[in-house]
N, C-alpha and C positions, 0 to 999 in steps of 0.2 A: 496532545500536541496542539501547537496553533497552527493555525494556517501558513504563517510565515518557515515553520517549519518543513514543510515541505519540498524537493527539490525535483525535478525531471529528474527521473533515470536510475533516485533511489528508493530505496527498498524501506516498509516500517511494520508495524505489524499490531492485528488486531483479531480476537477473538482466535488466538493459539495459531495465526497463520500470517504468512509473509508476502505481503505485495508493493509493488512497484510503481512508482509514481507516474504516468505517461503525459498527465495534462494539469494546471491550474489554471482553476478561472477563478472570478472576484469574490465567491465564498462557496466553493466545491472542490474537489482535488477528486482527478479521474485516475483509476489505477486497475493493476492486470493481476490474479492470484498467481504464485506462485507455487508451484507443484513441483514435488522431486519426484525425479524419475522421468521428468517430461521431457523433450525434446528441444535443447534450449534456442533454437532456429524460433521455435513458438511464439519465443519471447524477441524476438526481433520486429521492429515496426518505427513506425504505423504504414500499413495497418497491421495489426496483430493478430493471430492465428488464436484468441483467446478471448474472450469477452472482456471487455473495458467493464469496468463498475466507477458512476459516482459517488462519493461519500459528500454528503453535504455536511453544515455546519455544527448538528448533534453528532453526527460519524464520527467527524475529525476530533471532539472532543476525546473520545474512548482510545484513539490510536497510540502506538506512542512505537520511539525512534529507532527501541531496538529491543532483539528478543528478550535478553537480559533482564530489562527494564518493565517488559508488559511481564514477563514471570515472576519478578522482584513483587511489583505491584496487585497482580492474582493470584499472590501466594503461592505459586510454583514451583 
């Protein structure tokens, strides 16, 4: 993905897992895992009931937009 692709509030996915976008800054995008089965109040914020992770600008490279797409690409 590039950076421009990123939005607040949506969802992309990386290393067979789905997280959420909560923040961009000028070359990072901060985001929350997403887990099933969890308690989706969790996912309400900020603040979040979750740990924020930053992905920086080699992160952002690996991610991509949607499940479909990271399993097309990893062979899946």
């Amino acid at each position: 993905m590039e950076h421009t692709d990123f939005k607040i509030g949506e969802s992309f996915w990386i290393c067979s897992k789905e997280w959420r976008c909560t923040d961009i800054g000028q070359r990072t995008v901060v985001a929350i895992k997403i887990e099933v089965g969890r308690d989706p109040s969790w996912y309400s914020g900020p603040p979040y009931a979750v740990v924020e992770t930053v992905f920086d600008e080699d992160d952002i490279e690996i991610c991509f937009t949607t499940e479909a797409e990271m399993k097309h690409e990893m062979g899946i």
